[in-house]
C-alpha positions, 0 to 999 in steps of 0.5 A: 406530589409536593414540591419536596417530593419533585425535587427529589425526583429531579434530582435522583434522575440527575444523579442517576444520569451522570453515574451512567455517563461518567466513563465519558466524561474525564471531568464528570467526577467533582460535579457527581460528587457535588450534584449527589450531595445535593440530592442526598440533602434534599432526599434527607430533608424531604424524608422521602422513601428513596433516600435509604437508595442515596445515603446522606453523605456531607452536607454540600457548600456553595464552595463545593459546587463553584469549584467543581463547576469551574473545573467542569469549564476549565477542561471542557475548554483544554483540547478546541478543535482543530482548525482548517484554514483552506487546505485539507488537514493531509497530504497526499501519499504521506504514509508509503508514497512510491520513490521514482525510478532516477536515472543511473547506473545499474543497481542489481544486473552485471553488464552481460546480464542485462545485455541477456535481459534486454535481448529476452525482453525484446523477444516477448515484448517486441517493438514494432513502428508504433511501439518500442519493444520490451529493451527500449521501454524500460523492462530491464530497468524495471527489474534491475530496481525491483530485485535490487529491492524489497522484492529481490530480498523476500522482505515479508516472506518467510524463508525458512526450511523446510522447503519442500516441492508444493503445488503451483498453486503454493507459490515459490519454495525455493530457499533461494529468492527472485534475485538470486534466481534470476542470477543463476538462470541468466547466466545458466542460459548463456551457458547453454546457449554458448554449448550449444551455438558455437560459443554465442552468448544468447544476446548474440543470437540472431532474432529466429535463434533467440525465439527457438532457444525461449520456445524450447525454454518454454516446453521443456526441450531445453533444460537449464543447469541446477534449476527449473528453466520452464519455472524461470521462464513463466516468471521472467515472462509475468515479470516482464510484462509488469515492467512494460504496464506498470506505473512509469514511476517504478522504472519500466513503462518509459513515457508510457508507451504500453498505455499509449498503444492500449489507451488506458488513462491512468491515474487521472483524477475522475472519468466523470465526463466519459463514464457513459461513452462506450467504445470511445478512445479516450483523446486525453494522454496518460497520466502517471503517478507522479505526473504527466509523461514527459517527467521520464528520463530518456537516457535510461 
């Protein structure tokens, strides 16, 4: 093969591999263009057999190919790198970070429906000399947060009829959401209670009274006026327990007590050191979202 012919090959290679890549390359069009006019001139004075592939275009200048090089160099050098000066380039929590639970006045419940609240979350959550119960640990305030928001406002969901009786499996289809439900209930089971007891309002109940009145919520016996009690019941008792283990930072769960009595860490970094130490409580206090236990407000 004569030096002619090799370069023609070269330079069909070239071009056939830029036409390729040129998708990839915003700045590729000029340098195509100047390398293909090269090789069309080289394939035309070589006469070679392949030049009936590659047309002869315009004869290519030494102005052509310094231009479209230098704007080959001025692109690639328009977007540098980012550069890290010892931090990580994010921070954390930065897209949807929980907003902590101030201490303050109630932001949902009127005052008779906490006293009911807290009186009911005493009872599924009593406190005992190592714990306090579901009132002083925070389940109230828990909800009183969570129905004041997107929860108690169905944000997400869809509520529109029709709404028919589902399986249990389907969730709720009830036109009305959690907080207007929880509103109609607590005050239907003062009603009953009231009825019922010589005018006592449940939080009034003595503690055997409070438990006879839930237990014949919970089976049915008693019937609360235009709702399910039972449904109210099942629900008021998972929403309870949420309160009492979840993150502190939502409201409930004050000074972490329920992971306390449970030994559960946390939210700590790694368990690195006690991945393989089975069945040993772990001696480090909790930590919560945002930070250690004594960030809890007391007064509320």
């Amino acid at each position: 093969m004569s030096r002619s012919e090799s370069s023609n090959v070269i330079c069909l290679c070239l071009v056939d591999w830029v036409r390729k890549r040129r998708n990839f390359f915003d700045y590729s069009s000029l340098i195509f263009v100047a390398i293909q006019r090269v090789a069309a001139t080289i394939v035309s004075r070589g006469k070679s057999q392949v030049a009936e592939k590659f047309p002869t275009e315009v004869a290519v200048n030494r102005r052509q190919v310094l231009t479209g090089t230098a704007l080959l160099l001025a692109t690639a050098t328009a977007a540098p790198a980012e550069t890290i000066l010892g931090r990580l380039p994010w921070v954390p929590n930065a897209g949807n970070p929980p907003v902590p639970v101030k201490a303050g006045p109630w932001q949902f419940f009127s005052a008779e429906e906490v006293r009911a609240l807290e009186a009911i979350a005493d009872r599924v959550i009593p406190p005992d000399p190592q714990t306090p119960g579901g009132k002083d640990s925070g389940c109230a305030v828990f909800l009183d947060r969570q129905l004041a928001g997107p929860y108690g406002r169905q944000e997400g969901l869809y509520v529109s009829p029709p709404f028919e009786h589902g399986r249990k499996n389907q969730g709720q289809q009830l036109a009305i959401g959690p907080a207007q439900q929880y509103r109609d209930a607590l005050a239907a089971l003062d009603l009953a209670c009231k009825s019922r007891m010589g005018g006592k309002a449940f939080a009034d109940l003595t503690s055997s009274e409070q438990d006879a009145v839930l237990t014949a919520l919970e089976n049915g016996a008693l019937k609360l006026e235009n709702l399910d009690g039972k449904a109210f019941f099942e629900q008021m008792v998972k929403d309870v327990q949420m309160g009492f283990f979840a993150d502190p930072v939502y409201g409930g769960n004050r000074d972490m007590v329920a992971w306390k009595m449970i030994g559960f860490p946390g939210a700590r970094y790694n368990y690195l050191d006690w991945v393989n130490r089975h069945n040993e409580r772990y001696p480090l206090p909790p930590v919560s979202i945002a930070g250690r236990a004594e960030w809890t407000p007391k007064d509320r």
